[in-house]
MIROBA-394340 format. One line per field, with one value per residue: residue number from 0; residue in three letters; chain; y, x, z of N, C-alpha, C in turn. Coordinates in Angstrom, 2 decimals, padded with zeros to 5 digits. Each point is the difference from the previous one (the first is absolute). Layout:
N
resi [NUM/...] .
resn [ALA/...] .
chain [A/...] .
n_y [Y/...] .
n_x [X/...] .
n_z [Z/...] .
ca_y [Y/...] .
ca_x [X/...] .
ca_z [Z/...] .
c_y [Y/...] .
c_x [X/...] .
c_z [Z/...] .
***
This chain:
173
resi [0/1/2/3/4/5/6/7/8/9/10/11/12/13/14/15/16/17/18/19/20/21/22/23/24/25/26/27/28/29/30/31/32/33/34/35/36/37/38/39/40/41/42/43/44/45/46/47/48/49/50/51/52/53/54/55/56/57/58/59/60/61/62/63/64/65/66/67/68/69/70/71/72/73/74/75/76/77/78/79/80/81/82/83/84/85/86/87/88/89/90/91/92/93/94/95/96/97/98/99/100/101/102/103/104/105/106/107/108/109/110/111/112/113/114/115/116/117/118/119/120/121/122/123/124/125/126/127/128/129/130/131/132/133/134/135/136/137/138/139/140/141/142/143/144/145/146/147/148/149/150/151/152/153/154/155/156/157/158/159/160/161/162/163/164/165/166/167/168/169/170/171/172] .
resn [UNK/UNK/UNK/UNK/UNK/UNK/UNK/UNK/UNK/UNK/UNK/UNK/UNK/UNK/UNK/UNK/UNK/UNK/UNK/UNK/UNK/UNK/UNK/UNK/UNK/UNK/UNK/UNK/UNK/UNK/UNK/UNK/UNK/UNK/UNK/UNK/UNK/UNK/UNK/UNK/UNK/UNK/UNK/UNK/UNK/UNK/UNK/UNK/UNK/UNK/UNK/UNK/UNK/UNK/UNK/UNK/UNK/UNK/UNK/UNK/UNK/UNK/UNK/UNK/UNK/UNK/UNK/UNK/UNK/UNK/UNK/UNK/UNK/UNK/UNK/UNK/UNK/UNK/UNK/UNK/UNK/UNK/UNK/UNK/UNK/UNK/UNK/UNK/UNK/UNK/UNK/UNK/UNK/UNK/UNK/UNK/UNK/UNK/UNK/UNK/UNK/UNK/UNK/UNK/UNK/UNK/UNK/UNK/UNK/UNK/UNK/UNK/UNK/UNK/UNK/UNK/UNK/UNK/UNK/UNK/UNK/UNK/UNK/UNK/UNK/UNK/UNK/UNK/UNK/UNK/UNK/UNK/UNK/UNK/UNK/UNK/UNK/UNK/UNK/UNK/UNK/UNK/UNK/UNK/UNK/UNK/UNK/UNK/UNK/UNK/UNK/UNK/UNK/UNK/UNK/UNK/UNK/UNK/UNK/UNK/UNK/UNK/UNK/UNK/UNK/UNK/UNK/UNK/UNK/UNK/UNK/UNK/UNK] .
chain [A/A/A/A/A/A/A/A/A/A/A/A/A/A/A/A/A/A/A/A/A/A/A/A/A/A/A/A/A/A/A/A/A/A/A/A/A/A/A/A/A/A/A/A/A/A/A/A/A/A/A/A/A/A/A/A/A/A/A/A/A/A/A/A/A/A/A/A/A/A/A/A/A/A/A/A/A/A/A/A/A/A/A/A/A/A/A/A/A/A/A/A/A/A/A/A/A/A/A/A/A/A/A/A/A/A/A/A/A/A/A/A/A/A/A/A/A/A/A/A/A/A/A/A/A/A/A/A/A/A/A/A/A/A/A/A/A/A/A/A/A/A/A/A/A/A/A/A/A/A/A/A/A/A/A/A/A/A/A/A/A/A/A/A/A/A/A/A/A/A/A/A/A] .
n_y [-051.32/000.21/-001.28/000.14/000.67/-000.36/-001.10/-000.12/000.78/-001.00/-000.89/000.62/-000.21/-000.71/-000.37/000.52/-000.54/-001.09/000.27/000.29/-001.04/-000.45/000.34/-000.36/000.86/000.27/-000.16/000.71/-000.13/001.12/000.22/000.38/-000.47/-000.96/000.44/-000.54/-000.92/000.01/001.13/001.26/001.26/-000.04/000.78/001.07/000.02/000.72/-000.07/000.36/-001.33/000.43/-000.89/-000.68/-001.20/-001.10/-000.65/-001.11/-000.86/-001.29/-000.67/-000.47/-001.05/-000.18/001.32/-000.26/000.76/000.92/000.39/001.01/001.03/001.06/000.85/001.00/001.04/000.14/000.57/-000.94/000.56/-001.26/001.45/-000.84/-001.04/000.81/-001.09/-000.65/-001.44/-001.31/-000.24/-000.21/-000.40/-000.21/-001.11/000.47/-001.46/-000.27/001.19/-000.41/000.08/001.17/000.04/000.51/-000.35/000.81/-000.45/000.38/000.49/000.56/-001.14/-000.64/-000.89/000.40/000.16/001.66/-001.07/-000.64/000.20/-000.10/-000.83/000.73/-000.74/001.14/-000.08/001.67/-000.28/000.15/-000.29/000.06/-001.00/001.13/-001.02/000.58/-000.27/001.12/-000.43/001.06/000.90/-000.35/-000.94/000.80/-000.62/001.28/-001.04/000.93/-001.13/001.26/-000.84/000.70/000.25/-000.90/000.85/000.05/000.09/000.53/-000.29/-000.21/-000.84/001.22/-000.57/001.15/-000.66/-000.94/001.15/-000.52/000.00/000.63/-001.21/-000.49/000.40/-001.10/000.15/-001.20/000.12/-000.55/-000.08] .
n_x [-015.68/-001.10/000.30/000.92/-000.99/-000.99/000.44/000.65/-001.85/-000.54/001.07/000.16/-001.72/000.53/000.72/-001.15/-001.06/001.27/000.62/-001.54/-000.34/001.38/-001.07/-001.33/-000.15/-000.23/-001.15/-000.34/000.92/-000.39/000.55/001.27/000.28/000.02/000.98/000.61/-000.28/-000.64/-001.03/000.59/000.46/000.61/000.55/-000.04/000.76/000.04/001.82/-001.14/-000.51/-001.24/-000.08/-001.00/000.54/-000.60/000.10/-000.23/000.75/000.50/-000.03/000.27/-000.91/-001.03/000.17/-000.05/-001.04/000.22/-001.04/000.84/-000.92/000.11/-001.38/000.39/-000.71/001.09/-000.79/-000.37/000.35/000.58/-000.08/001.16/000.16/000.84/-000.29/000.09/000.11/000.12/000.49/000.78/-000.50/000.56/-000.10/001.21/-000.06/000.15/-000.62/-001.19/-000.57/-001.09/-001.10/-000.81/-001.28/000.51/-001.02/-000.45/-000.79/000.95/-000.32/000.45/-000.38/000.81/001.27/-000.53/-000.78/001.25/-000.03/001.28/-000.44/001.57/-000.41/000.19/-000.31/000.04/001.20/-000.17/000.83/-000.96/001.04/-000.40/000.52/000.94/-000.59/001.37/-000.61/-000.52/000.36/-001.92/-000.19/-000.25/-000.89/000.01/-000.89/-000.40/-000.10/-000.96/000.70/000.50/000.30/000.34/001.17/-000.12/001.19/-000.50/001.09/-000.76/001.33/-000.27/000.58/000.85/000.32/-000.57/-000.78/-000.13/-000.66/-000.27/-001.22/-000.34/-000.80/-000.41/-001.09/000.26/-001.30/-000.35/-000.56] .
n_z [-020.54/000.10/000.97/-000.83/-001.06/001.00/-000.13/-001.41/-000.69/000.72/-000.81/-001.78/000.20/000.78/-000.53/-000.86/000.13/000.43/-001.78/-000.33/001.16/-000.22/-000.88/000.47/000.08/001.08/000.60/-000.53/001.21/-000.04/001.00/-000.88/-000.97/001.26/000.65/-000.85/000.44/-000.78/000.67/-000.93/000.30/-001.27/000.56/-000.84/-000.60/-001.06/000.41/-000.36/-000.72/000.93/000.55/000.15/000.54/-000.64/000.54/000.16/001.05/-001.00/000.80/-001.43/-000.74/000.51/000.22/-001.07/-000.19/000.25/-000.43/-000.80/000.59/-000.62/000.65/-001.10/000.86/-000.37/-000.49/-001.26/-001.22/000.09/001.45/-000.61/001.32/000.57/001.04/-000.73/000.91/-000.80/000.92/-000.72/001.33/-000.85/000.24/000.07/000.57/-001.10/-000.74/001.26/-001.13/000.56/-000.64/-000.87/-000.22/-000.21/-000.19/-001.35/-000.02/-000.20/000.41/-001.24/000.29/001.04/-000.36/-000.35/-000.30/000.21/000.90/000.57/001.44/000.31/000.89/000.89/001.60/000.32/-000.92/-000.79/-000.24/-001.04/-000.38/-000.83/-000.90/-000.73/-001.34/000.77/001.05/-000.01/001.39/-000.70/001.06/001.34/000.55/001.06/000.90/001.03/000.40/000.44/001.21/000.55/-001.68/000.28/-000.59/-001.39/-000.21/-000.92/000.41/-001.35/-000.23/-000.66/-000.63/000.02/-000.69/000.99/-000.69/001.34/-001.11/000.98/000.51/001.18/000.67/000.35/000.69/000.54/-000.08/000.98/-001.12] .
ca_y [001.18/001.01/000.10/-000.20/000.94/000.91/-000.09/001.33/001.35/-000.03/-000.02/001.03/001.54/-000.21/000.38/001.31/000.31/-000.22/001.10/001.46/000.03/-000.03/001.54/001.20/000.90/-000.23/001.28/000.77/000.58/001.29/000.57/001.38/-000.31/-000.11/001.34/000.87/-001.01/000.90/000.97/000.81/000.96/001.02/000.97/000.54/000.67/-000.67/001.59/001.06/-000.47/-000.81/-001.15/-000.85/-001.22/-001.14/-000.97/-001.36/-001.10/-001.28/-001.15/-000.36/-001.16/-001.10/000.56/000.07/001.36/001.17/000.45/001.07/000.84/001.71/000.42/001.30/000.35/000.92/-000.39/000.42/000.21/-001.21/-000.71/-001.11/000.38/000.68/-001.10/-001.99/-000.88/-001.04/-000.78/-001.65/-000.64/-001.33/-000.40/-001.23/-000.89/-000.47/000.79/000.65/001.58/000.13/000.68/000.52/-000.15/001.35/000.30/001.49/000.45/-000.19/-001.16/-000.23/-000.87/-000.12/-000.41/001.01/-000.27/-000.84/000.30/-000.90/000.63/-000.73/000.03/000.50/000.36/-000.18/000.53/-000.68/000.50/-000.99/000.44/-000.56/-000.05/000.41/-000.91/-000.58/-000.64/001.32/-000.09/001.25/000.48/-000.67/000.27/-000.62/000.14/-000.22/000.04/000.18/-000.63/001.18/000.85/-001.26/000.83/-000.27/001.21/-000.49/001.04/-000.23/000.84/-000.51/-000.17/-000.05/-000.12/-000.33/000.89/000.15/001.48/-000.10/000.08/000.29/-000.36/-000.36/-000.50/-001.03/-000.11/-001.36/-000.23] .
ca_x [000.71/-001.10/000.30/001.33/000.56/-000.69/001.13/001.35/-000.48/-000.46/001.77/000.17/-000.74/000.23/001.61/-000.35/-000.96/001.28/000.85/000.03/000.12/001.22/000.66/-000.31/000.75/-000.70/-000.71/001.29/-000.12/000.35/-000.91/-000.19/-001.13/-000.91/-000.42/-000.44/-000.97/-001.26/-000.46/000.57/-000.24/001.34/000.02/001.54/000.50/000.94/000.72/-000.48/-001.33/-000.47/-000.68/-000.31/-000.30/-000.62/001.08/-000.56/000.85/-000.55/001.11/-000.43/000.93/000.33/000.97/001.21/000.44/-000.51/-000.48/-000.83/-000.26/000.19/-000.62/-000.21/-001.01/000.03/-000.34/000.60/-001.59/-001.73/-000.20/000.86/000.88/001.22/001.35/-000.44/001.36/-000.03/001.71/000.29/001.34/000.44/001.11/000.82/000.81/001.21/000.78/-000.43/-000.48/-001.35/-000.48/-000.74/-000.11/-000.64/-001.24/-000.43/-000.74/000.89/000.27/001.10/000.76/001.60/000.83/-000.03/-000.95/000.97/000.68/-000.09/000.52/000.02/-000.69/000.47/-000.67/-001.66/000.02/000.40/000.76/000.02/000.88/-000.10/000.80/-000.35/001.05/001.32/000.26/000.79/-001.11/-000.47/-001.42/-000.22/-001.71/000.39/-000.55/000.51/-001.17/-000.02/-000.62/-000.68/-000.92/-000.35/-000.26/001.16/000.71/000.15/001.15/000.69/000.85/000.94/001.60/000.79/001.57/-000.05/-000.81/-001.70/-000.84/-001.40/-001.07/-000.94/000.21/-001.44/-000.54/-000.99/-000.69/-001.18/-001.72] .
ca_z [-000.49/000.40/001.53/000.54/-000.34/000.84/001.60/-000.34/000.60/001.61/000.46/-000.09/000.92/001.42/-000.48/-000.21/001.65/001.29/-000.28/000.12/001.44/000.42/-000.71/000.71/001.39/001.80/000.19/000.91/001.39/-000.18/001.21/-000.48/-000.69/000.13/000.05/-001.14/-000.26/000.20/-000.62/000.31/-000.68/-000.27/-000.23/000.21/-001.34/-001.16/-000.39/000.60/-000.21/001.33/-000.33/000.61/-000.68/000.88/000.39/000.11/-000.39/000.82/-000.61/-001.09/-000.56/001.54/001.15/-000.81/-000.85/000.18/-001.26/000.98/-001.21/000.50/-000.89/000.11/-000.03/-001.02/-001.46/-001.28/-001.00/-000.24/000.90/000.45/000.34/-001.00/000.34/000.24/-000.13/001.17/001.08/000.62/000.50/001.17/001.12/-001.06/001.30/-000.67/000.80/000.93/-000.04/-000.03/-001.42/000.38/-001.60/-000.43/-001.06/000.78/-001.04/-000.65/-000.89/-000.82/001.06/-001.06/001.21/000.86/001.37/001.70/000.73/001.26/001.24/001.32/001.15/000.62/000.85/-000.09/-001.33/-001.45/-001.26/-001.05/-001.08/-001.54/-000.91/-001.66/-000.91/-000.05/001.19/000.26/000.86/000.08/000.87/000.43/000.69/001.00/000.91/001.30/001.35/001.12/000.42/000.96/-000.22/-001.45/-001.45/-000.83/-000.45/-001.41/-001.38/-001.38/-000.70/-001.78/-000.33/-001.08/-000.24/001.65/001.32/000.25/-000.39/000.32/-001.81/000.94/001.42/000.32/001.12/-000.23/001.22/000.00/000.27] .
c_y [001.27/000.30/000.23/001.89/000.83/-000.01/000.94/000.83/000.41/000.51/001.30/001.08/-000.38/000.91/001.41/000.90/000.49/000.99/001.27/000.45/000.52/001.45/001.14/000.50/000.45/001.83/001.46/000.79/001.54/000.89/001.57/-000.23/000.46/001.50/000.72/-000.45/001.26/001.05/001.00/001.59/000.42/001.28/000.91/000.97/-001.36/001.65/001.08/000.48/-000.64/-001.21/-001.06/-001.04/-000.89/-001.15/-000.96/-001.11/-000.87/-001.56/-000.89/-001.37/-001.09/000.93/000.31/001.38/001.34/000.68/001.60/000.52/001.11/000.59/001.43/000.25/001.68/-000.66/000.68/000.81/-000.64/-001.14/-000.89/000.65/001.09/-000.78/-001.29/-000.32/-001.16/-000.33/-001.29/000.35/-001.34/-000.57/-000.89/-000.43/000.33/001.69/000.86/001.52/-000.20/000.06/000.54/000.59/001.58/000.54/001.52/000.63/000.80/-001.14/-000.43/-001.06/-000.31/-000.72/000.78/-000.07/-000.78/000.34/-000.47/001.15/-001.35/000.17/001.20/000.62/000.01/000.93/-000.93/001.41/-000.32/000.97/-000.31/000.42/000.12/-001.01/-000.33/000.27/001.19/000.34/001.48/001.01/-000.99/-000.09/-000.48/-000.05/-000.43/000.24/000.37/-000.52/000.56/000.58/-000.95/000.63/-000.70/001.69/-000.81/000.90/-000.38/001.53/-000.67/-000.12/000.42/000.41/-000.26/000.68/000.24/001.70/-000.36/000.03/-000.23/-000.37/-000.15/-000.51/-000.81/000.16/-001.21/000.72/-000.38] .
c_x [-000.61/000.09/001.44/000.48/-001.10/001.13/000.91/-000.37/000.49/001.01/000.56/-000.51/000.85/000.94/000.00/000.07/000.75/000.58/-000.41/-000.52/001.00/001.05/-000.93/000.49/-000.71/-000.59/001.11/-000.66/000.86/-000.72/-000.11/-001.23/-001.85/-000.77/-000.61/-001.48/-001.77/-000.29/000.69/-000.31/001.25/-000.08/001.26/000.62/000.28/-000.13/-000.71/-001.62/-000.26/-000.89/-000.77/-000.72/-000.57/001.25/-000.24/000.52/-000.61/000.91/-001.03/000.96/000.68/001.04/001.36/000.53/-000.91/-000.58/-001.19/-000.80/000.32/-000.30/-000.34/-001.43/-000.48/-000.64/000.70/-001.13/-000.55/-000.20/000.47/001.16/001.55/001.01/-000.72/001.63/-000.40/001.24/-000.22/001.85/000.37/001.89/000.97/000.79/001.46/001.16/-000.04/-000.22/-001.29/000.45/-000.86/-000.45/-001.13/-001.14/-000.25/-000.66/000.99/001.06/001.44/000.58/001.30/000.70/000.03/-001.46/-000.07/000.39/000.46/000.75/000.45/-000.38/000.69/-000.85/-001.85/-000.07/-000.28/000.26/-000.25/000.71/-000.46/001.08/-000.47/000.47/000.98/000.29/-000.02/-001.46/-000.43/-000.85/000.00/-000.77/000.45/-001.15/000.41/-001.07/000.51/-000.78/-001.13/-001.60/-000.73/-000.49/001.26/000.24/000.61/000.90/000.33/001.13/000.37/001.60/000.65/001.34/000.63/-000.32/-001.52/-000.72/-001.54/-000.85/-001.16/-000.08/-001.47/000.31/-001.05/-001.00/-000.79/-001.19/-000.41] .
c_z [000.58/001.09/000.42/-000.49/001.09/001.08/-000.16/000.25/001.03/000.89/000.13/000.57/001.29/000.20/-000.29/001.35/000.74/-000.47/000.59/001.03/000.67/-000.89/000.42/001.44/000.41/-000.56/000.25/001.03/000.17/001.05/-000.56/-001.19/000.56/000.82/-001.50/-000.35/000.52/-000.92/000.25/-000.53/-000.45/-000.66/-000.27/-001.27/-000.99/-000.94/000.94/000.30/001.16/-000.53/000.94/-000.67/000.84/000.16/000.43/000.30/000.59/-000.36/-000.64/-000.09/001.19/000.76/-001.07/-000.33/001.18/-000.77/000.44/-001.95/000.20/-001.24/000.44/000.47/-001.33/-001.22/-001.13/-000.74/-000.38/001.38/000.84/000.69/-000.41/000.44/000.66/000.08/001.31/-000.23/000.64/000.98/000.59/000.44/-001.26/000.75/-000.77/000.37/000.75/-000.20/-000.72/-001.86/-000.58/-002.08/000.15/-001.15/000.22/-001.72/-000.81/-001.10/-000.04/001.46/-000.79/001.87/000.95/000.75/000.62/000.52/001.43/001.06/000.87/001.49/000.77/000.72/-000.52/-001.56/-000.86/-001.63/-001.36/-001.14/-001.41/-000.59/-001.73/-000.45/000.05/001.47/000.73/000.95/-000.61/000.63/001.45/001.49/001.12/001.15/001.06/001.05/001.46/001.03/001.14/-000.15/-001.32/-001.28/-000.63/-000.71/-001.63/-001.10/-001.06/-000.64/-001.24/000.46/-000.76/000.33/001.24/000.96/-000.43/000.20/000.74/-000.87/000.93/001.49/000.76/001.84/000.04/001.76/000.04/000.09/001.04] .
***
């Protein structure tokens, strides 16, 4: 009995094994990505406030995800950073658009910190959506290849027009 229920284990882990072999998906390959990939300096407005931040990317999770930090060099009154946020992006085969999970010392992870882009040139677009499907914001980077900088535009949304909310330049360290 002892031996016939190690075999079912055995059976079942195999079977396991093969399943979630055959449901993971291939590293993702993103040549734009990988430009993003390193040390960076951003710099720029949000409204009217100059700013510079630390910027960081690196592919995390066997090649799966892009994962940067961006961190204000401004301090708060108890010293800490005045803007922390790690980003996750990665690749969804199913509907070929990047995505991208938004953290940021601000909090409340709701549906409005997803956001996705579809592939287009040396851009990417990430669209967040509100509670009722409705686009409220949205981060656009675009790499120059020439001068290997990313140009970084977040706009609020409303009522289907994009209100400038900041505009950063990304440099390589």
């Amino acid at each position: 009995m002892q031996k016939m229920r190690i075999k079912q284990l055995g059976f079942l882990a195999t079977i396991f094994v093969a399943l979630l072999a055959t449901a993971q998906q291939r590293p993702v390959n993103s040549p734009l990505l990988d430009h993003l990939s390193g040390k960076w300096v951003l710099q720029g407005t949000v409204g009217k406030q100059s700013v510079t931040h630390d910027f960081d990317a690196e592919w995390v999770l066997q090649h799966h995800y892009l994962r940067f930090n961006e961190v204000s060099r401004d301090k708060n009154d108890k010293g800490e950073p005045s803007y922390d946020a790690t980003v996750f992006i990665g690749w969804n085969e199913k509907t070929k658009q990047y995505a991208c999970v938004w953290l940021d010392i601000y909090g409340g992870l709701t549906t409005e910190s997803i956001g996705v882009a579809a592939p287009k040139g040396n851009e990417l677009t990430f669209v967040f959506t509100d509670e009722h499907g409705e686009t409220s914001f949205t981060n656009t980077f675009i790499y120059d290849a020439k001068t290997n900088t990313w140009d970084n535009r977040l706009d609020n949304v409303v009522k289907g027009e994009a209100k400038p909310f900041a505009l950063f330049k990304l440099t390589k360290q």
